[in-house]
Each structure stands twice: as structure tokens, then as C-alpha cells.
C-alpha positions in Angstrom: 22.0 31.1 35.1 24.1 29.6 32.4 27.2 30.8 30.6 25.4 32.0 27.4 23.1 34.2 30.1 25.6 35.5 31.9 28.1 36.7 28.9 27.5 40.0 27.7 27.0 40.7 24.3 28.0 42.8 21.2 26.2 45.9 22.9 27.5 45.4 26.9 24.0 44.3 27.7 23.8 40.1 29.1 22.7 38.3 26.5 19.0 37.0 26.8 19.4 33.8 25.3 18.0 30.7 26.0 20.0 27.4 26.7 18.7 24.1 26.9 19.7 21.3 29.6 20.8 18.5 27.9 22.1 15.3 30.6 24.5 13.8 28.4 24.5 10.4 30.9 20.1 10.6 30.5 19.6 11.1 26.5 16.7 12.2 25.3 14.2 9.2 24.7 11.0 8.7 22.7 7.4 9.7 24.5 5.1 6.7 24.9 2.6 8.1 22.4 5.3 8.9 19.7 6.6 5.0 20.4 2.5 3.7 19.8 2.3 5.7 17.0 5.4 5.0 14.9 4.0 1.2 15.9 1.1 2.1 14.3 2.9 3.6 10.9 4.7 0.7 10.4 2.1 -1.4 10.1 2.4 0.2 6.5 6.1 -0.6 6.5 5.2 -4.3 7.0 2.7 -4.6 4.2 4.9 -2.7 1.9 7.9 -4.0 2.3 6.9 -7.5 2.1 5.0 -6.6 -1.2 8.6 -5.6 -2.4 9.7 -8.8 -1.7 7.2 -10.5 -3.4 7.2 -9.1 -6.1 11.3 -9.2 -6.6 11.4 -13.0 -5.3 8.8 -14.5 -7.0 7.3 -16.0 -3.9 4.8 -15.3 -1.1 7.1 -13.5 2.0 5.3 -13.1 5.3 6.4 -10.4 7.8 5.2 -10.2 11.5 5.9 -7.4 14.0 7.5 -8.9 17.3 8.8 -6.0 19.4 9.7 -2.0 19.4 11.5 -0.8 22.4 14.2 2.1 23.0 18.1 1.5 23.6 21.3 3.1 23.1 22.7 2.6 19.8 26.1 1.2 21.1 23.7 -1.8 23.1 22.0 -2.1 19.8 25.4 -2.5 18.0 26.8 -4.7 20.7 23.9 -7.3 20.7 24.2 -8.3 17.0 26.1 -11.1 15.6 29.7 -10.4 14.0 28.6 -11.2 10.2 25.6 -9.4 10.1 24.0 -7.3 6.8 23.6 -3.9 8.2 22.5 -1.5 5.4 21.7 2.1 6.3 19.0 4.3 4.6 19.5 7.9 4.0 16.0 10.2 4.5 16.3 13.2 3.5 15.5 15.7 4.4 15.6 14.4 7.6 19.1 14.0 9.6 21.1 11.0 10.4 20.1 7.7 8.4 18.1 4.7 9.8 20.0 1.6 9.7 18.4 -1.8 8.3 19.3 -5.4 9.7 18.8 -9.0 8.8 20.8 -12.0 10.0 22.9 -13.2 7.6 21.2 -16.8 6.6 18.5 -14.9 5.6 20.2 -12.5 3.7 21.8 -15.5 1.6 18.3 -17.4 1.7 16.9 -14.1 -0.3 20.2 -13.1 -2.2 19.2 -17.5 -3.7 15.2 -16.9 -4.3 16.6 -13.6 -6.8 18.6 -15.9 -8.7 16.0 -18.7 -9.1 17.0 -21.3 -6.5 15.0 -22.9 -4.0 16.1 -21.2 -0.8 17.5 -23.8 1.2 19.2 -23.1 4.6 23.3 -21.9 4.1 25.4 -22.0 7.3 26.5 -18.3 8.4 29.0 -16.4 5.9 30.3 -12.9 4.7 28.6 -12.1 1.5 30.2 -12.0 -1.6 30.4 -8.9 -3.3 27.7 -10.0 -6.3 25.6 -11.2 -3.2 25.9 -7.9 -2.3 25.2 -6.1 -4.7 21.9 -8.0 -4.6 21.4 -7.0 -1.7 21.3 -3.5 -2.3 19.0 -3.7 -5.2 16.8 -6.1 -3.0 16.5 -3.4 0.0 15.9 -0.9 -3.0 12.6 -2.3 -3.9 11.3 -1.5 -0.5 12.4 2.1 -0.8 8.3 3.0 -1.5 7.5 1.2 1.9 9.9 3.8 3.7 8.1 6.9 1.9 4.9 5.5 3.0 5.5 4.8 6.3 7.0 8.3 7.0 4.8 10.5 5.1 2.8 11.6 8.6 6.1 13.1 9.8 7.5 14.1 6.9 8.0 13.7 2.6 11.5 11.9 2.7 13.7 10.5 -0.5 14.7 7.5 1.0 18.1 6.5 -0.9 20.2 2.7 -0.1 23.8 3.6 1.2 26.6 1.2 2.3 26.2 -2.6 3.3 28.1 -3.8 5.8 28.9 -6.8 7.8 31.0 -5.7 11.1 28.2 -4.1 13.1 31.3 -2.0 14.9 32.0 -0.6 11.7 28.8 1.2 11.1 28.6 4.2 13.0 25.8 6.6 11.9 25.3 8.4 15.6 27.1 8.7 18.7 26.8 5.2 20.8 25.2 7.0 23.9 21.8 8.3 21.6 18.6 6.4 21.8 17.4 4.2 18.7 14.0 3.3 18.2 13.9 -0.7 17.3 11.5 -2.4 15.3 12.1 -6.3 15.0 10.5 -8.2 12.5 10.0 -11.8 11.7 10.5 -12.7 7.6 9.1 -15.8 6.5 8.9 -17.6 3.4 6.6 -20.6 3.5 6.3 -21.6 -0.3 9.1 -24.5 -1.3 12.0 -24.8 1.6 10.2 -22.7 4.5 12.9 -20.9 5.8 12.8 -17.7 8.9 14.6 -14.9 9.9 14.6 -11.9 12.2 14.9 -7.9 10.8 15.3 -5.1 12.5 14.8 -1.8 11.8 16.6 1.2 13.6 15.9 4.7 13.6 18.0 7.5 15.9 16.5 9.7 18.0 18.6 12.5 16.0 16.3 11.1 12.6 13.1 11.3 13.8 13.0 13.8 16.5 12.7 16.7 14.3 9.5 15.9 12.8 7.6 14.2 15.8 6.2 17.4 16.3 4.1 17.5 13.0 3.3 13.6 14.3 2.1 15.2 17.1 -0.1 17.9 15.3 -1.1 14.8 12.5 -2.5 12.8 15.3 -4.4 16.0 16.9 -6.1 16.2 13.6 -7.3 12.8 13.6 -8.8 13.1 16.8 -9.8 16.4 15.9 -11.5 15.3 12.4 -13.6 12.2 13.2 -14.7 10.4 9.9 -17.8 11.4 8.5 -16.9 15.3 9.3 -17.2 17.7 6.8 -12.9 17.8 7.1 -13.0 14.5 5.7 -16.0 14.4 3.2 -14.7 17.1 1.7 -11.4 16.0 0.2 -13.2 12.7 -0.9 -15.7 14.4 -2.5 -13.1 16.9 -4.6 -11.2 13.9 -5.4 -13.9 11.2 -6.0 -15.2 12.3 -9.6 -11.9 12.0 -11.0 -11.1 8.4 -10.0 -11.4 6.0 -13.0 -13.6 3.0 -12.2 -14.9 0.0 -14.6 -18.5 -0.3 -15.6 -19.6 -3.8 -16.5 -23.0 -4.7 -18.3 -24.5 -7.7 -16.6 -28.0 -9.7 -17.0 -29.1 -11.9 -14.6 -27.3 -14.9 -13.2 -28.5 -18.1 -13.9 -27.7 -21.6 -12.4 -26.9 -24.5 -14.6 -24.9 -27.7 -13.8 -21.5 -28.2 -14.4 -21.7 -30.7 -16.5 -23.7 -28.8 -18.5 -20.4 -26.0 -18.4 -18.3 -28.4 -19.4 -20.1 -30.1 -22.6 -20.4 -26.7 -24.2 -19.2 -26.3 -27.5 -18.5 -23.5 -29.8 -22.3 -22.7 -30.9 -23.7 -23.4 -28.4 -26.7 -21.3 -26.6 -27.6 -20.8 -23.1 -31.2 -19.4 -22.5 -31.1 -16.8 -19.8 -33.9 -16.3 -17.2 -33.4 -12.5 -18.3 -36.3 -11.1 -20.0 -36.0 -9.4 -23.3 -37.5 -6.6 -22.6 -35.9 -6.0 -18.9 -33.1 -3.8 -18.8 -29.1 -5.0 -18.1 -27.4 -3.9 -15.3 -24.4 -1.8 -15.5 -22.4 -2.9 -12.2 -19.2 -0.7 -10.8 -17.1 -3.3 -8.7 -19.9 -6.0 -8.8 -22.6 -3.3 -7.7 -25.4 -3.0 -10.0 -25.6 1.2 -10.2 -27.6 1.5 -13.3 -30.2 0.0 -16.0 -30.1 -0.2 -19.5 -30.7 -1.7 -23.0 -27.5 -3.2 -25.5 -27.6 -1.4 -29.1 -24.8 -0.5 -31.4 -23.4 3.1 -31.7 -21.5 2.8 -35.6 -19.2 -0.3 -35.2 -19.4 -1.1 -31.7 -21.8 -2.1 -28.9 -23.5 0.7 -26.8 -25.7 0.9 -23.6 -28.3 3.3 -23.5 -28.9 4.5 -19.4 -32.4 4.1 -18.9 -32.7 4.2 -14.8 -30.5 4.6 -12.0 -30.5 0.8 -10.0 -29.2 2.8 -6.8 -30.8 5.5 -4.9 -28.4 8.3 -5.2 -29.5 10.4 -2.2 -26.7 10.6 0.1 -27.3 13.1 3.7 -26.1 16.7 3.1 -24.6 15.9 -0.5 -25.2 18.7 -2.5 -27.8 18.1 -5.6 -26.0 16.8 -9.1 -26.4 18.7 -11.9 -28.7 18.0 -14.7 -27.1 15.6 -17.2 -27.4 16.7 -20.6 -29.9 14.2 -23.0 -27.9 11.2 -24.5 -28.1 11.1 -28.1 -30.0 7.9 -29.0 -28.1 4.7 -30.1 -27.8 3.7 -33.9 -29.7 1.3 -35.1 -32.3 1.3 -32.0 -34.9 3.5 -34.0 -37.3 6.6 -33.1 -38.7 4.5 -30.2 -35.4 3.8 -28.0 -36.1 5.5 -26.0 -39.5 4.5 -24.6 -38.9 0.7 -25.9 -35.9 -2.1 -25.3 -34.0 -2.3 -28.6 -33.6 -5.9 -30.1 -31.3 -8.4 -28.9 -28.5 -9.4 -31.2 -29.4 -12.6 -33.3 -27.2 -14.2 -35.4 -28.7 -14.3 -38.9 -28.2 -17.9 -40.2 -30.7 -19.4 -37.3 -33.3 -18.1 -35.0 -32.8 -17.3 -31.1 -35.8 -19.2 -29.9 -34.6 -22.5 -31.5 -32.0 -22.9 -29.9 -31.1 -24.4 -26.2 -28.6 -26.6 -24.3 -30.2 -29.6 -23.2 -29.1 -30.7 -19.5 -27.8 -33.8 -19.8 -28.8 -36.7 -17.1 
């Protein structure tokens, strides 16, 4: 029984409460199927982050997973170089920070692609303080990646803290707790190629109070196949109100490219699209409906005059009715039943006009 058992409380009656064993010598560790799936999340962190860094240097930034394995934090501290950029990343809600690492001549390769150079290859030093400065703001664009990647355990504000360079100096949990370690490769292959390794650390003490709701988000993965009514659902709530772009098309014709490159202003192409077949109106280059080109007052219309899709989709409920579209201006009492006119400029007929092919 253990001391809290055995000492009697406010009322003279032992205390029921229960203790956990904690072996300070065997600290808790991650499970094996928390470690795969925090793998798995991070692939998210990878793509993310190295859109950041795109995006801030100018210039394409490849990152490549190598290895995630547990350790204490004081081996993790002990097996980095003395200068190192170290710069930890507050999540709360959640406790403790994680701590972000990248050797310094990589740090100084990316602190020279912000300010325009070329990248080349600097022999190890400590960072000035502009450098890093520019290192915080750099570590900020990737704030979105850390939001991402933990929004299965929890919704965190991710904030930048300190940078530092003495890995002895940064002490965000006790040396004997277990880290989680995530090394990356960063590359940048456009002008001076140029390589170095990042690591990512997170303490047990950070993540271990939400791996339970990974737990129950990965139950409900397994639980909810796709296709099940659990996921339909959602997408179709969601669906209608995404914006999309709706493109009128006719159809494609092949010319040569000479013939592309002696056009001139004026110039007429004769399509192999009959007049009086209907256009396509395509959503992400898929043809979804058919209809005719008019004017509606002072701008171009398209009158729907057939679906190009079949929209029976298994157990989707039926669409309502649509309501009738006004007719287009200018198409006349018959628009409906009959294609309107093609535009043709007035000073000289369609039909007389072509691009020769020249041999």
C-alpha cells in the first residue's frame, strides 16, 4: 500500500486514493503505435514546412524524413554540436515546448537565400544577432506546418521562443524524460546545392497528454472506412459550398505549330465544332454540362441546355428541381429549342475567312 493509502484523512477514515508508480530510473516512453503514427502526421510537417521555405527563400527546398526514435533529452542534448541553432516552439495549450534544430551551416546557408545571395557553403559560426533575428522570422513561416501536423491530437497556437546556440543552455524538461526525435534532411538543389540535417524534438511531457484523443482519432479511422455514410456525410454538407471555376470550351482541334506561330491579329481559325452543337462547360477540365454562347445585357452568357455527366450517384439523395432560367437577351423566342447565332464581326463574313496551313 502506498503512503497516500495508508494516511488517514480529514474524517479519520484511510484515504482511498489512488497513486501511480512512476520508476524515475525507467521513464515513461512512447507506444509503438503512437511512434508510427506521429511518423505518419509528419508527413504533413514535411510538406508544410518546406512550402514555408519556399515560399520565404525564393527557391525550391526539398525535405526528406531519415529517422524517429526515442532518447532521453540530456543524450539528445549531449549529441549535438557546440554552435548549434536550437529554437524552441511553444504549443499551447499543450505543456512543455518542442525544441527545433538545424546545424549551423545551414542555418547561415538559409539566413543568405533571405537576403538574396546565392547560398554558398560558410564554415561553422555563432550567428549574428541580425542573422538571428532572421532566423526567428524564418522558423515563423512554418508555424502553419506545426498547427497542421498536430491538429489530430490537439488545436495548438504554436508561438517562436528563444534561439539559441549552446545546446546545454536550453533546458525545456528534466534531462532523464524521453524525447521523440524526428531528423530531417534539407536540401536546396537550385544554384549552389547545399544540405543539411534538422531535427525535431518533442518531450514526452508535450505530447503525452493528448495521445489519448490520437488514440481515439485513429479508432475512428478504422472505425469509419471511406465511402461510409460517416464520411459521405460531412462531404456532402460541405460540398455545395465550395467555390469551383466553370469554363466554356468547344472542341479541340489540331493544327501545326507553324501555323500557331504565323498568326496575326485577325486572324481566323475554323473549328471542327459545329454551329449548331452545344459548348461544353468543363469544372477542372471535366466537361459537366452543354450549352449555347448568347449575351445577357453587356456581357456574354451560356444558356444550360443538357447535363454532359450522368448525375446518378448510389444512395445520393434526389436534387431538387431547378427553377426555369430566364432566356438569354438577344437569343429570341426560340432559344430555347434552337442554338443562338455565333458572334460575327460585322465588317466581314465568318465563312470567308481561314488560316491557310502553310507548306
Amino acid at each position: 500500500m502506498s503512503i497516500l493509502e495508508a494516511a488517514p484523512s480529514a474524517d479519520g477514515r484511510a484515504s482511498r486514493e489512488v497513486t501511480e508508480t512512476y520508476d524515475f530510473r525507467r521513464p515513461t516512453t512512447f507506444a509503438r503505435e503512437h511512434v508510427r503514427s506521429l511518423a505518419v502526421a509528419h508527413e504533413v510537417f514535411v510538406r508544410r514546412f518546406a512550402s514555408g521555405l519556399n515560399s520565404t527563400l525564393r527557391t525550391v527546398v526539398q525535405m526528406e524524413p531519415l529517422s524517429v526514435e526515442q532518447m532521453s533529452y540530456d543524450d539528445y542534448i549531449r549529441s549535438m554540436p557546440n554552435p548549434t541553432v536550437l529554437t524552441t516552439v511553444s504549443l499551447a495549450p499543450l505543456p512543455a515546448a518542442a525544441v527545433l534544430e538545424m546545424n549551423v551551416q545551414l542555418a547561415l546557408v538559409l539566413v543568405d537565400r533571405m537576403l538574396g545571395g546565392q547560398g554558398l557553403p560558410v564554415a561553422p559560426r555563432r550567428p549574428t544577432e541580425v542573422e538571428t533575428h532572421l532566423l526567428q522570422q524564418l522558423v515563423g513561416h512554418g508555424l502553419e506546418a506545426f498547427r497542421e501536423t498536430l491538429k489530430p491530437l490537439a488545436v495548438v497556437t504554436p508561438e517562436v521562443g528563444d534561439v539559441d546556440y549552446n545546446p546545454q543552455l536550453v533546458q525545456v524538461v528534466a534531462p532523464s524524460e524521453v524525447v521523440l526525435l524526428l531528423t530531417y534532411r534539407v536540401t536546396i538543389a537550385q544554384g549552389a546545392r547545399s544540405e543539411g540535417l534538422m531535427t525535431l524534438c518533442y518531450p514526452y511531457s508535450t505530447l503525452g497528454p493528448a495521445l489519448n484523443q490520437l488514440s481515439n482519432n485513429l479508432w475512428l479511422d478504422q472505425a469509419l472506412p471511406p465511402g461510409s455514410a460517416g464520411h459521405v456525410a460531412p462531404l456532402r454538407a460541405n460540398l455545395p459550398a465550395v467555390p469551383v471555376e466553370l469554363a466554356v470550351r468547344a472542341d479541340p482541334i489540331t493544327v501545326a505549330a507553324r501555323t500557331i506561330a504565323a498568326l496575326q491579329p485577325g486572324d481566323v481559325l475554323r473549328l471542327d465544332h459545329p454551329v449548331d452543337k452545344p459548348l461544353h462547360g468543363t469544372v477542372g477540365g471535366v466537361a459537366v454540362v452543354d450549352g449555347h454562347i448568347g449575351r445577357r445585357g453587356r456581357r456574354l452568357a451560356f444558356q444550360v441546355v443538357d447535363w454532359h455527366l450522368d448525375r446518378s450517384v448510389e444512395s445520393a439523395p434526389p436534387a431538387p428541381p431547378a427553377p426555369p432560367a430566364p432566356p438569354i437577351a438577344d437569343l429570341g423566342p426560340s432559344a430555347a429549342s434552337a442554338p443562338p447565332s455565333p458572334f460575327v464581326p460585322a465588317d466581314r463574313p465568318l465563312t470567308n475567312l481561314s488560316v491557310e496551313d502553310p507548306r
